[in-house]
MITIMAR-13794 format. One record per residue (C-alpha): residue in one letter; residue number from 1; chain; x, y, z. Coordinates in nm, 3 decimals, always signed. Layout:
N
node type=A, seq=NUM, mol=A, east=X, north=Y, up=Z .
...
//
This chain:
146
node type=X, seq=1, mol=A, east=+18.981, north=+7.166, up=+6.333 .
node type=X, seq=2, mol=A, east=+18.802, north=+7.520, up=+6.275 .
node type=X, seq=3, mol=A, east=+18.578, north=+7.639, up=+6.545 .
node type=X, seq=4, mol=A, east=+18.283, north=+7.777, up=+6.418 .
node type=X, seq=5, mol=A, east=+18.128, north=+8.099, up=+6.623 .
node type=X, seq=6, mol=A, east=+17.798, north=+8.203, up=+6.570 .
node type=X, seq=7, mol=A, east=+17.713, north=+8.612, up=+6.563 .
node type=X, seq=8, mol=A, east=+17.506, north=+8.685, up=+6.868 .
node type=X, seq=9, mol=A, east=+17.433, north=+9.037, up=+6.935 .
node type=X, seq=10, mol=A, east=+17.346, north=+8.982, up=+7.311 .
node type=X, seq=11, mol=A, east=+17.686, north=+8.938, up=+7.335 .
node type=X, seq=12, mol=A, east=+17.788, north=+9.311, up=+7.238 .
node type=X, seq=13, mol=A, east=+17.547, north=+9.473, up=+7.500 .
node type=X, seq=14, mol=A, east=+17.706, north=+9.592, up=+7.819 .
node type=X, seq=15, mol=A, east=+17.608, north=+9.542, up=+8.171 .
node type=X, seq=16, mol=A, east=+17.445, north=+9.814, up=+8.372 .
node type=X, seq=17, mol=A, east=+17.723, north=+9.836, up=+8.588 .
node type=X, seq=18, mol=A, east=+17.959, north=+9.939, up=+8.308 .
node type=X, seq=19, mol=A, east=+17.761, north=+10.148, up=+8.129 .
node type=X, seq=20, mol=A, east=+17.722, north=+10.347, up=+8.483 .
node type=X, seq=21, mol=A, east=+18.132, north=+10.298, up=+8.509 .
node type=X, seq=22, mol=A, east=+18.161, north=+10.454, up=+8.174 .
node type=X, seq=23, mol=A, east=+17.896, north=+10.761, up=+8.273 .
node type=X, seq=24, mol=A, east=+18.095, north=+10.853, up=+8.632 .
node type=X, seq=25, mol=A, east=+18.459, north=+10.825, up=+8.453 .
node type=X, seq=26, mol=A, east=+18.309, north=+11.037, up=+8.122 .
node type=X, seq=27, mol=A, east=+18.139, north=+11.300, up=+8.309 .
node type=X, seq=28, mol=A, east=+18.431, north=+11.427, up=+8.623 .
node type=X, seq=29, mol=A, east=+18.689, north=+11.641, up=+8.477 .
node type=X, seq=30, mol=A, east=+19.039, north=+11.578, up=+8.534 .
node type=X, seq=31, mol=A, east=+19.218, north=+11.908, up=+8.673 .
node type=X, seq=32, mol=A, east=+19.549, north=+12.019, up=+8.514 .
node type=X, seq=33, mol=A, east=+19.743, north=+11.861, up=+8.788 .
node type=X, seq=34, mol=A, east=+19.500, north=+11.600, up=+8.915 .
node type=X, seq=35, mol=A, east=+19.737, north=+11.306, up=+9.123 .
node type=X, seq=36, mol=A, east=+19.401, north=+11.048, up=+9.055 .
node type=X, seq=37, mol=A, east=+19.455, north=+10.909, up=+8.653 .
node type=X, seq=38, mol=A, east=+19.155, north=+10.770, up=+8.474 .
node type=X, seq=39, mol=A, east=+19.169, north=+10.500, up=+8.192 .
node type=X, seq=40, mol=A, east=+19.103, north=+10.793, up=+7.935 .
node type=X, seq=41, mol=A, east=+19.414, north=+10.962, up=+7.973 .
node type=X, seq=42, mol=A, east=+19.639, north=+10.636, up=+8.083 .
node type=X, seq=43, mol=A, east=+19.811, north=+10.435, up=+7.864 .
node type=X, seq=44, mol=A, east=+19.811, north=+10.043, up=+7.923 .
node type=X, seq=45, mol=A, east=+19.812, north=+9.694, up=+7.748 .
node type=X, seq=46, mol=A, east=+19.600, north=+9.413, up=+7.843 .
node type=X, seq=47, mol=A, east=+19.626, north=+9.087, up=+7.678 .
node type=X, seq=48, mol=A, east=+19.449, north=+8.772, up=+7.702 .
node type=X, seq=49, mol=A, east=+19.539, north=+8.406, up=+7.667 .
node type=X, seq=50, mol=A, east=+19.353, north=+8.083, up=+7.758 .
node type=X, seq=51, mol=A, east=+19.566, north=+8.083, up=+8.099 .
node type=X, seq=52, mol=A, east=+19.517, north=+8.425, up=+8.174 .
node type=X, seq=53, mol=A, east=+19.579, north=+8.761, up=+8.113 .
node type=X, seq=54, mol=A, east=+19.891, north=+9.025, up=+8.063 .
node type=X, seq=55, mol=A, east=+19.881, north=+9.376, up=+8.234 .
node type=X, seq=56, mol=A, east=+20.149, north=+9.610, up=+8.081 .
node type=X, seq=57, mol=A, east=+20.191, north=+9.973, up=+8.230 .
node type=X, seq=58, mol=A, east=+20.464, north=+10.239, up=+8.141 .
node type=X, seq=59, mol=A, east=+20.535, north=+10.379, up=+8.505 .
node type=X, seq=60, mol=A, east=+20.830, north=+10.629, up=+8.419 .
node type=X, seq=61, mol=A, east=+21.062, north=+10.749, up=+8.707 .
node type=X, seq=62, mol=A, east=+20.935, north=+10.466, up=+8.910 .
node type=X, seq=63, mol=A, east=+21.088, north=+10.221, up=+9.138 .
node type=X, seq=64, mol=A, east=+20.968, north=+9.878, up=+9.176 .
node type=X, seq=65, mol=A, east=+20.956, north=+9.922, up=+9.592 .
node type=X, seq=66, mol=A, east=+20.704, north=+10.232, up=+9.499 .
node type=X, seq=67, mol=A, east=+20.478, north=+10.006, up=+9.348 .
node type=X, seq=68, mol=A, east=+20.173, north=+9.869, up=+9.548 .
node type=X, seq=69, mol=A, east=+19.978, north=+9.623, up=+9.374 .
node type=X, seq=70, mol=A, east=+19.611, north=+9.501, up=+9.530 .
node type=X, seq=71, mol=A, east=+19.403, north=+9.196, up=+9.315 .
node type=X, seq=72, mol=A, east=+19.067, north=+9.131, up=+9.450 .
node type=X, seq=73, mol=A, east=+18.823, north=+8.920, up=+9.187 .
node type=X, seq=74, mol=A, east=+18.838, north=+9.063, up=+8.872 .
node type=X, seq=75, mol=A, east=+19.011, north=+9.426, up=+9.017 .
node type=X, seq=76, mol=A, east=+19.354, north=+9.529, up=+9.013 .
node type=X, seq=77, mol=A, east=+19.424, north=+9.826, up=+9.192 .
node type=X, seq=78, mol=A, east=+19.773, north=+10.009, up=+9.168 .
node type=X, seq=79, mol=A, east=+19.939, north=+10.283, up=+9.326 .
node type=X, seq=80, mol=A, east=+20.286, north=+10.408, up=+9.297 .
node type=X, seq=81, mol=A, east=+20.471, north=+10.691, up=+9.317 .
node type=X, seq=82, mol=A, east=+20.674, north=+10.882, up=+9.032 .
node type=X, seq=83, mol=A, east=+20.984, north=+11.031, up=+9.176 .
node type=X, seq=84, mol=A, east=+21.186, north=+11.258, up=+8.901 .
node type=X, seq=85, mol=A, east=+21.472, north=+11.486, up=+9.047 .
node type=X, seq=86, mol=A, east=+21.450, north=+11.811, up=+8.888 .
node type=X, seq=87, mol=A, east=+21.847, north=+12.002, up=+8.861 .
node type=X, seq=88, mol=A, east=+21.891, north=+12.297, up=+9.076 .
node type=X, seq=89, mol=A, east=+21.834, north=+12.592, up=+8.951 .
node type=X, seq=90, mol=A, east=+21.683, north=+12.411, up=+8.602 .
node type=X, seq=91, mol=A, east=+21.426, north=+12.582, up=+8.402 .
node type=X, seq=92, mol=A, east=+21.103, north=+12.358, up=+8.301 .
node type=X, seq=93, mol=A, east=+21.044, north=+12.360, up=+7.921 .
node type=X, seq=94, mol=A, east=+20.853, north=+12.025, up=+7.962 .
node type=X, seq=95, mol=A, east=+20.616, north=+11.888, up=+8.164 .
node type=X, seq=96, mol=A, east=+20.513, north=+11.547, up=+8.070 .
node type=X, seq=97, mol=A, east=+20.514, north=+11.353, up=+8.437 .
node type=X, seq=98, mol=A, east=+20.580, north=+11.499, up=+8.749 .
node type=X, seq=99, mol=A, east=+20.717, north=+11.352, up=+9.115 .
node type=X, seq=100, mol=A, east=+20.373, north=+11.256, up=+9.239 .
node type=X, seq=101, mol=A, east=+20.135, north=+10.955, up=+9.360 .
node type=X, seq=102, mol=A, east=+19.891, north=+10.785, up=+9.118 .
node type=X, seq=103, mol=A, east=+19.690, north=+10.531, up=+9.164 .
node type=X, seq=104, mol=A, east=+19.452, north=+10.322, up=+8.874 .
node type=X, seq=105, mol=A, east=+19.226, north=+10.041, up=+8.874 .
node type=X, seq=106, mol=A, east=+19.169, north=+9.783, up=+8.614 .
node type=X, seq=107, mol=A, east=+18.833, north=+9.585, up=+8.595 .
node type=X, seq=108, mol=A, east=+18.939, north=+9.245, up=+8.428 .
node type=X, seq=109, mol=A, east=+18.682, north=+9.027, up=+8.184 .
node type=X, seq=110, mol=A, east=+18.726, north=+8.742, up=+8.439 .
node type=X, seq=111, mol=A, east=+18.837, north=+8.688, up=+8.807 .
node type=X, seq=112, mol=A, east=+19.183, north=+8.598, up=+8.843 .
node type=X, seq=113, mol=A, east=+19.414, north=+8.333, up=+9.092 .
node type=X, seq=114, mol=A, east=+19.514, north=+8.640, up=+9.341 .
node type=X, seq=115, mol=A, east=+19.762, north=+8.382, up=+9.474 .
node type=X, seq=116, mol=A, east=+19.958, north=+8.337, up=+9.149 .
node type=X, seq=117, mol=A, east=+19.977, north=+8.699, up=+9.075 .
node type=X, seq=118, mol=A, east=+20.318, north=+8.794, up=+8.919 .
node type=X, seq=119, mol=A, east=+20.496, north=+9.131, up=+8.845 .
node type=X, seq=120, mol=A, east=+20.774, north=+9.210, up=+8.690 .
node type=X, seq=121, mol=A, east=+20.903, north=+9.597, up=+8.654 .
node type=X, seq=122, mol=A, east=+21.199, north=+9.618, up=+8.334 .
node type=X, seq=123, mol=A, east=+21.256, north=+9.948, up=+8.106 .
node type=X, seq=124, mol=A, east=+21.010, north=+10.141, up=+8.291 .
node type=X, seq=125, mol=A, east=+20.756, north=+9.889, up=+8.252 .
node type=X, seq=126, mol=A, east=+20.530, north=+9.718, up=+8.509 .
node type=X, seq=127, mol=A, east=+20.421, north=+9.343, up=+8.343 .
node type=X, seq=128, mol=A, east=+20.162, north=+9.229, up=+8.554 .
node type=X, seq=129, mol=A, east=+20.072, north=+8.823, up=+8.509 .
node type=X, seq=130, mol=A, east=+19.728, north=+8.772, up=+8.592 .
node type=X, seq=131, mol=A, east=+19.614, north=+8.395, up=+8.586 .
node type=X, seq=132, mol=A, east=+19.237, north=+8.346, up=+8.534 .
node type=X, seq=133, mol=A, east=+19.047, north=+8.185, up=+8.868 .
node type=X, seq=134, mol=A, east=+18.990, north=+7.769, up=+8.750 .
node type=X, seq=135, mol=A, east=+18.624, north=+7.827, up=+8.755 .
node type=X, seq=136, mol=A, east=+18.690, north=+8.120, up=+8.501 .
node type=X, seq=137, mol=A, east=+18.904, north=+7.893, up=+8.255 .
node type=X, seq=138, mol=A, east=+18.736, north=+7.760, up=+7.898 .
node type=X, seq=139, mol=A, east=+18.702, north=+7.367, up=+7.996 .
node type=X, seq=140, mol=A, east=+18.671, north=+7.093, up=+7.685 .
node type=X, seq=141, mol=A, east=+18.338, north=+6.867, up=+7.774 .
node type=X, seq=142, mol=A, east=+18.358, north=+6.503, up=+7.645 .
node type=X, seq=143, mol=A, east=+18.021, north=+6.381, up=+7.548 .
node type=X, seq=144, mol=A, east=+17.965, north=+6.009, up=+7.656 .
node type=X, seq=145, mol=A, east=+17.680, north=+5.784, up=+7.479 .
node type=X, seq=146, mol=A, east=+17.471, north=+5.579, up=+7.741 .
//
């Protein structure tokens, strides 16, 4: 059976809390080599499903005991640090990443179950498995005739 969604444009207007989000992290300039990312420069995946949601992040030179993961309601807050060991003597032609600390925070649609929280770190890629809080969760009401 086809579910049938009508257009409502209420549902495309944002809350004044992330519209004032959007203004701080639009308006402070990142310096050249700033240990603080921001989700404009910071590449990540986040996918939904009716159970929950998927956090992917690439976290290069990484090591999974360098990764500190905090969930509290719908916030995710990461830090971890990158450590690359640079040759003796080397000359830098590249500087993509750097040994440093980061840290990043991720505002979720919905709060999530911080007590089934899973991660999983493979290829140099932090998987984060975010299950949606019950009261969050789409529920199927059965109508009843009196």
């Amino acid at each position: 059976m086809a579910n049938i969604n009508r257009y409502n444009p209420l549902n495309e207007m944002v809350s004044l809390r992330e519209a004032m989000d959007h203004l701080f992290e639009e308006s402070i300039i990142n310096p050249r080599h700033s240990n603080v990312l921001n989700n404009r420069g910071y590449a990540a995946n986040l996918f939904e499903t009716s159970d929950g949601y998927t956090l992917q992040l690439p976290m290069p030179g990484t090591q999974p005991e360098d990764v500190e993961i905090t969930v509290q309601q719908e916030v995710v807050y990461l830090k971890w640090e990158v450590k690359v060991q640079i040759p003796e003597g080397a000359t830098m032609h590249w500087h993509g990443f750097q040994p440093s600390k980061y840290q990043q925070s991720f505002t979720l649609p919905a709060p999530i179950n911080a007590e089934r929280v899973e991660a999983h770190y493979s290829n140099g890629i932090l998987t984060l498995q975010l299950p949606k809080a019950e009261h969050a969760k789409a529920r199927t009401i059965k109508v009843n005739s009196l």
